[in-house]
C-alpha positions in Angstrom: 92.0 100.1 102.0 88.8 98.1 100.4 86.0 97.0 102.6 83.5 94.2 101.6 80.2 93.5 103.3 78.1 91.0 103.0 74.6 90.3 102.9 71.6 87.7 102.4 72.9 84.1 103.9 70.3 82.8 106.2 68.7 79.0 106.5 66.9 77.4 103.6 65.2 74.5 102.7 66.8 72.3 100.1 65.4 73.5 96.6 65.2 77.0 97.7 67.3 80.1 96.9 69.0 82.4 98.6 70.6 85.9 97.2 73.9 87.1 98.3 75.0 90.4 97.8 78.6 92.2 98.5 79.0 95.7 98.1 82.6 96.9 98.1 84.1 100.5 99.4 87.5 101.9 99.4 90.0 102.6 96.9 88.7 100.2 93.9 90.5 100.2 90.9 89.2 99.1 87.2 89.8 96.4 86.2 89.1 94.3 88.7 87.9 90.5 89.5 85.4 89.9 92.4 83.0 86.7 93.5 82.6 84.1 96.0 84.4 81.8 97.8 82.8 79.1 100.6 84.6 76.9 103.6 82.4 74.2 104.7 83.3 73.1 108.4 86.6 71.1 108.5 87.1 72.0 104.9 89.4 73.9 102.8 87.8 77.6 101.5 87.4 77.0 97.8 85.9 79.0 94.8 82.0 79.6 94.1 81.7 82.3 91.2 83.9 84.7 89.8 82.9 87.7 87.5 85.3 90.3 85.8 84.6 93.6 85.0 83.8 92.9 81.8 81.2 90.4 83.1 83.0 87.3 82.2 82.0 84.3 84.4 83.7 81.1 85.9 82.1 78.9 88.4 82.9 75.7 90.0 81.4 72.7 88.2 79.0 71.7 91.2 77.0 75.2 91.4 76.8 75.3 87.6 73.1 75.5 86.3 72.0 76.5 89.6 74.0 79.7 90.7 74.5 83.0 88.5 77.1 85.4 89.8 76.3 88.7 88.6 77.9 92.5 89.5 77.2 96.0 89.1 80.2 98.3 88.7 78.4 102.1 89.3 77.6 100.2 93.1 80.7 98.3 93.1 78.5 95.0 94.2 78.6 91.6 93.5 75.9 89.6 93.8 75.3 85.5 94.1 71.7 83.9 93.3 71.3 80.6 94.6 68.8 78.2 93.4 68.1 74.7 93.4 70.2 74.5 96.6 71.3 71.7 98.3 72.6 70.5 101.7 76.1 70.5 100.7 76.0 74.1 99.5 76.1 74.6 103.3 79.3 77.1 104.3 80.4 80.6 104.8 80.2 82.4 102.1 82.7 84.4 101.7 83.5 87.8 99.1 86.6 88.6 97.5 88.2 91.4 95.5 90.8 90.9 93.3 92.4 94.5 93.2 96.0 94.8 93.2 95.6 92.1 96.1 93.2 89.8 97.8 90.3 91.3 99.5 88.0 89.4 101.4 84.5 90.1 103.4 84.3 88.6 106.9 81.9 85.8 105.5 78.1 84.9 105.7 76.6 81.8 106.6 74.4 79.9 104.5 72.5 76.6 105.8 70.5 74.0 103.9 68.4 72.1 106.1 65.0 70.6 106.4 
């Protein structure tokens, strides 16, 4: 069984940043995907950032420039720095596991507001 917990959503002002980290425990196997997903109220969860062990990248076009996914496999964390952001970066964030299944975090919120 995996655990993911998250950490680092809060409120932000629009062009700020915000750091989300996600450590995972449990029986992890290599290789193995992880990132970030988001859900916007009223909206479909969709992909953020993903990173594979190997530290390839993919992100969704709109946080491109702006976010960096990045992981550390000793700590088995993945991390999400925000910058730049913008009110409609405003969701849950969630973190997922790709590990012989879909693991997910219970989901942090992050707000962009003035």
């Amino acid at each position: 069984q995996v655990q993911l917990v998250e950490s680092g959503g809060g409120l932000v002002q629009p062009g700020g940043s915000l750091r989300l980290s996600c450590a995972a425990s449990g029986v992890i196997f290599m290789p193995n995907t992880m990132g970030w997903y988001r859900q916007a109220p009223g909206k479909q969860r969709k992909l953020v950032a993903l990173v594979s062990d190997d530290d390839t990248t993919e992100y969704t076009d709109s946080v491109k420039g702006r976010f960096t996914i990045s992981r550390d496999n000793a700590k088995n964390t993945v991390y999400l720095q925000m910058d730049s952001l913008k009110a409609e970066d405003t969701a849950v964030y969630y973190c997922y596991l790709r590990n012989f299944g879909d693991n997910w975090g219970q989901g942090t919120q992050v707000t962009v507001s003035s």
